[in-house]
MARGU-193653 format. One record per atom (N, C-alpha, C): x, y, z negated. Coordinates in steps of 0.2 Angstrom, whole numbers, plus 5000, padded with zeros to 4 digits. Example, Ala and Ser with C-alpha at 12.3 -4.5 7.8 and 13.67 -1.06 7.14 Angstrom:
<nodes>
506649724961506249784961506649844961506449894965506849954964506450004961
</nodes>
This chain:
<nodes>
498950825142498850825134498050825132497750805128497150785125496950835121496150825123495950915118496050895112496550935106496450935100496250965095496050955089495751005084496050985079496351045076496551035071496151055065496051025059495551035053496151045046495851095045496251105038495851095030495851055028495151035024495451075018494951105014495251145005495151105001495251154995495151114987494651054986493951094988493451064988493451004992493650974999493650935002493950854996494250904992494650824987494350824980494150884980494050884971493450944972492950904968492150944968492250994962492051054964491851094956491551074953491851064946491451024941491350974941491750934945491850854945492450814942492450764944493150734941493450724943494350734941494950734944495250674945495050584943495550554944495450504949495750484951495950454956494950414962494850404958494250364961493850414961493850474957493150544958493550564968494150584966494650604972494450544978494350494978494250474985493450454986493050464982492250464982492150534989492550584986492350644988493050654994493350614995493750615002493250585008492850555006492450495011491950545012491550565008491150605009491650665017492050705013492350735017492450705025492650645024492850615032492050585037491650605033491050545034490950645040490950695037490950765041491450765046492250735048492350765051492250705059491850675057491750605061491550645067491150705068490750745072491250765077491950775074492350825076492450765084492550705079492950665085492450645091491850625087491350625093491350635099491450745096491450785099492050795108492250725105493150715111493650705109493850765106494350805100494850735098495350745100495950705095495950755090496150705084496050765077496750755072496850825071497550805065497250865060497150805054496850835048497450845041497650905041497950955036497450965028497850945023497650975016497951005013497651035008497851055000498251024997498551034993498650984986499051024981498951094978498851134973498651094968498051074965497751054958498250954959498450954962498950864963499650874960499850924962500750934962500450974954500051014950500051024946499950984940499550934944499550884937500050834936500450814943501050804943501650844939501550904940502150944936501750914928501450924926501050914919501250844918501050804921501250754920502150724917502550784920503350774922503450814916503050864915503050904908503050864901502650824900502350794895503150724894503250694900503850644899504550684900504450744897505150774899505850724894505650714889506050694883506250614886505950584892505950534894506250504902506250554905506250564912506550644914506950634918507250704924506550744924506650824925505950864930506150814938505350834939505450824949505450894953506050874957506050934960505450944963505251024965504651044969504551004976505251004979504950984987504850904984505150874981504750804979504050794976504050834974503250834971502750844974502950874981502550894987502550834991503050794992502950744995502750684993502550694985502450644984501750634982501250694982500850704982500450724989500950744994500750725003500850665003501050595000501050555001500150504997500150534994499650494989498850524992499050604994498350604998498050575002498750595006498650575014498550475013498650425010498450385008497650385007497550435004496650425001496350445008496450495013496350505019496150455022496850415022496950355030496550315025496450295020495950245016495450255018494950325017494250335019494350325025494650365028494550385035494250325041494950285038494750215041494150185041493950175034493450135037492850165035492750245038492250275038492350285048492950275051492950265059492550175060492650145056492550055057491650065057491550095051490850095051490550145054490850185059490650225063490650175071491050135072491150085077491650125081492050175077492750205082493350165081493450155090494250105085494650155086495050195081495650215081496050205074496750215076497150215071497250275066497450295062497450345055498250325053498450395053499350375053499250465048499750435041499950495038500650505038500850575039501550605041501850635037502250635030502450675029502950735032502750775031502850835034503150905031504050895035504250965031504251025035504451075033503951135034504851195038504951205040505751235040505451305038505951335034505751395030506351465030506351515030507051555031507251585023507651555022508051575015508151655015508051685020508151755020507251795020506851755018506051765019506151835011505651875012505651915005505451894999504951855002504751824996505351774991505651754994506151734989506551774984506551844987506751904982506251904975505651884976505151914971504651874971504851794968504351744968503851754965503051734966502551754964501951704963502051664968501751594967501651544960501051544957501251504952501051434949501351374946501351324948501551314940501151224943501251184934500751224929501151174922500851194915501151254912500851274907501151344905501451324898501951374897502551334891502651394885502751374879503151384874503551444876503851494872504451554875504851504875505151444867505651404870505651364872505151314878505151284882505351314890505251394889505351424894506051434894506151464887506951474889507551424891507351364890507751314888507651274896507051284900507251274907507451324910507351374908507551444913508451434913508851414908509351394907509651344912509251284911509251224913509351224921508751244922508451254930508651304934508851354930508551434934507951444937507451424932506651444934506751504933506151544939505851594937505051594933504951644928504251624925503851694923503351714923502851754920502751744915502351794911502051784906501351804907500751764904500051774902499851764893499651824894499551874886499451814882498851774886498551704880498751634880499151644883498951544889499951544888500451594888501151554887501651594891501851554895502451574902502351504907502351544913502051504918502751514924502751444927503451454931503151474939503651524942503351544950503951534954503651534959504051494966503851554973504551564976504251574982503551564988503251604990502751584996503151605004503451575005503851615013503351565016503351625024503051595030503351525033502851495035503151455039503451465045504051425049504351445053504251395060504351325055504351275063504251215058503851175062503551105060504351025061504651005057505250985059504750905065504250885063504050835064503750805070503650895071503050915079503150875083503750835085503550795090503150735089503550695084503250645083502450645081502150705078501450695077501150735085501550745089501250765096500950685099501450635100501650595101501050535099501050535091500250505088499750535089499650585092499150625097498950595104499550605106499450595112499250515111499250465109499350395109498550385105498050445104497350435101497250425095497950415089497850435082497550445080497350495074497050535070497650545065497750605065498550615061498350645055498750645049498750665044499450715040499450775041500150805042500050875041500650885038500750965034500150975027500250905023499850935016500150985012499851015009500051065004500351115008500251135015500851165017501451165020501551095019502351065021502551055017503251025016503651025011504351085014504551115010504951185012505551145012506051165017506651145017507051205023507251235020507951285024508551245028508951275032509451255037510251275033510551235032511251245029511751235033512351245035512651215041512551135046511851175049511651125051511351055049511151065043511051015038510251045035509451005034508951025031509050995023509051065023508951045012508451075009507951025004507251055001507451114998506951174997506951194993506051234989506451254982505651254978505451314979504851314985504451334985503451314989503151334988502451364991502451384996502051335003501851365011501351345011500851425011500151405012499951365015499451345016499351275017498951305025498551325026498251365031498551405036499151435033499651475039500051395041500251355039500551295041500151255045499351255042498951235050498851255055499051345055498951355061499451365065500051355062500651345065500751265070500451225066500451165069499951175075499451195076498951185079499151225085499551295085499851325089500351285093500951265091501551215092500851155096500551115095500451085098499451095102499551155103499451175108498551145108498451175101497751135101497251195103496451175107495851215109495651245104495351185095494951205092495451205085495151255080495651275074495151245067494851205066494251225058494751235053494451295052494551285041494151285038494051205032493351195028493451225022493151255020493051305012492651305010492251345003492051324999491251345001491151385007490651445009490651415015489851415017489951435023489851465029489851535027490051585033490651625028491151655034491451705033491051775031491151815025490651845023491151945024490851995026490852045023490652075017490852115013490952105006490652085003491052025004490851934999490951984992490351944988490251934980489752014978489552044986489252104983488452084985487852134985487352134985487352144991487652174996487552175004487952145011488152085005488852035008488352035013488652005019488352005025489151945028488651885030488951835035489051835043489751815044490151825050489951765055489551755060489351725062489751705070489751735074490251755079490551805080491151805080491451885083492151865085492451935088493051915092493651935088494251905091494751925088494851995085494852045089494552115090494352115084493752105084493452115077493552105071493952035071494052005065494852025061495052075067495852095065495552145064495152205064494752255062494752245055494152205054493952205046494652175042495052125042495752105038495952165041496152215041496352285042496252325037495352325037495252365032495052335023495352265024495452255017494752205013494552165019493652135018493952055014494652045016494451985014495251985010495451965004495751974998496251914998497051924997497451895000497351824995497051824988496951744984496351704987496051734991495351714994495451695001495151725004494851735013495351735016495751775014496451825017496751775022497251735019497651665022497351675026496751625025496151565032496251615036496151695035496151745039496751765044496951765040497751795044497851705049497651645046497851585049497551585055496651635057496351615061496851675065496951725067497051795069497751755071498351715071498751685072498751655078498151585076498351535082497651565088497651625086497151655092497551685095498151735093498551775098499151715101499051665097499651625102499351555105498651575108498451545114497851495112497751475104496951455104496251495108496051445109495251475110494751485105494851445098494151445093494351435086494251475081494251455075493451455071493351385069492851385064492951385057492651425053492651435045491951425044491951345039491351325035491551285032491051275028490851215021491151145025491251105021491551035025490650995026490451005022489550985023489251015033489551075034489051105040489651095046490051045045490651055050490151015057489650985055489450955062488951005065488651035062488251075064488651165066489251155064489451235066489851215071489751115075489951105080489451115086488851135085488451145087488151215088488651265084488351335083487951355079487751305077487051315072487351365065487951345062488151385055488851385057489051425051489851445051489951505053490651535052490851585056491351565064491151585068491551555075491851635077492551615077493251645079493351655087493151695091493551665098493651755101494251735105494751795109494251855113
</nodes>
């Protein structure tokens, strides 16, 4: 098997704070992204590159919102897929021809990728994940009816619909993206997470919800058995108490330690937490390395120079 890395690129990777969201802002800033992870592959590494797509599947909900009077809602696990299709498109577009002008010949294959999920997970008791535009009481009431949505309320902004967050359990597709691995690919699979889909009498049926997107790359990376783990974010060091005056940067440390601090509460479950519990994952089941940095310093934290470096 060939050494792998798998990369988990974040929000910033697709959409700059304070930039713009349409289509051509989005793949300006995907090139830039791929033009960083060129290092990776240099480096040896066959690479399967993992995304976001939270602020996509929400303007597509909004969008689905706005032609309700005209068009069916989409369901969530379609909306996943259809915006794991549009990214992972913007990927294999840069991608490619930021390998041509790097003078790499490989191929760039995107996967849509469903996620197997346990319908007995708690969080389906107590949806909490929130998604889409925020509505009217009666536009609320009238899909809670409709749908059986569940939804919040925020004091100024409306009522906002929430989805399960369950763990992922198994990658349905592992083989095949082993397989475009093995054959020297560059893979593009498990966006947003996955698409959720539970087991019925032996039958895979969507269902609506959210899988972090980070615990699903580390599950991939694990299943296929990869050396090296990145997660690119918006920082680049992993920080002890990030946003205070004595925050202090995580440069190398061991698993040991890093299960230490996520113990005593350093890194905040809307934050850090994930990436955290994602790295502390594919390190107890047999990784060697996770790096956490900026998508800007991924070449240089291959190097040691920056970033926070993960290892047993």
């Amino acid at each position: 098997m060939r050494n792998i890395c798998v990369c988990a690129i974040g929000g910033n990777s697709l959409i700059k704070e304070g930039g713009g969201i349409s289509f051509d802002d989005q793949l300006n800033t995907v090139y830039e992204t791929c033009e960083n992870l060129i290092s990776v592959i240099e480096k040896g590494y066959e690479i399967l590159i993992t995304h976001g797509n939270g602020p996509q599947v929400g303007y597509l909900l909004l969008k689905n919102h706005l032609s309700r009077s005209f068009l069916p809602e989409e369901p969530l696990d379609c909306a996943n897929a259809m915006t794991q299709g549009e990214i992972g498109y913007m990927i294999s577009l840069a991608m490619t021809n930021v390998l041509k002008r790097n003078k790499i010949d490989k191929d760039v294959v995107t996967v849509i990728t469903r996620v197997l999920v346990d319908e007995k997970d708690e969080d389906f008791k107590k949806p909490s994940k929130p998604i889409g535009p925020f509505y009217t009481r009666e536009e609320m009431e009238a899909l809670r009816r409709k749908y059986g949505w569940v939804f919040v309320e925020d004091a100024y902004r409306g009522f906002r619909r929430v989805v399960p967050s369950p763990k992922p359990k198994r990658i349905i597709e592992i083989s095949a993206i082993r397989k475009l691995l093995e054959e020297g690919k560059v893979v593009i699979a498990g966006g947003g997470g996955g698409i959720g889909v539970i087991e019925k009498n032996g039958d895979y049926l969507g269902i609506a919800c959210v899988i972090d997107k980070d615990l699903t790359a580390s599950l991939l990376a694990s299943q296929l058995g990869a050396s090296l783990f990145i997660i690119s974010t918006a920082v680049p060091y992993v920080y002890l108490n990030y946003g205070k005056k004595d925050r202090k940067p995580l440069k190398k440390v061991s698993l040991s330690e890093i299960v230490k601090y996520y113990k005593e509460g350093h890194f905040p479950k809307g934050n850090m937490g994930p990436k955290i519990e994602a790295a502390i994952n594919f390190l107890k089941n047999g990784g060697e390395e996770v790096i956490i940095t900026s998508p800007e310093n991924i070449g240089k934290a291959l190097k040691g120079k920056v970033g926070t470096r993960i290892v047993k």
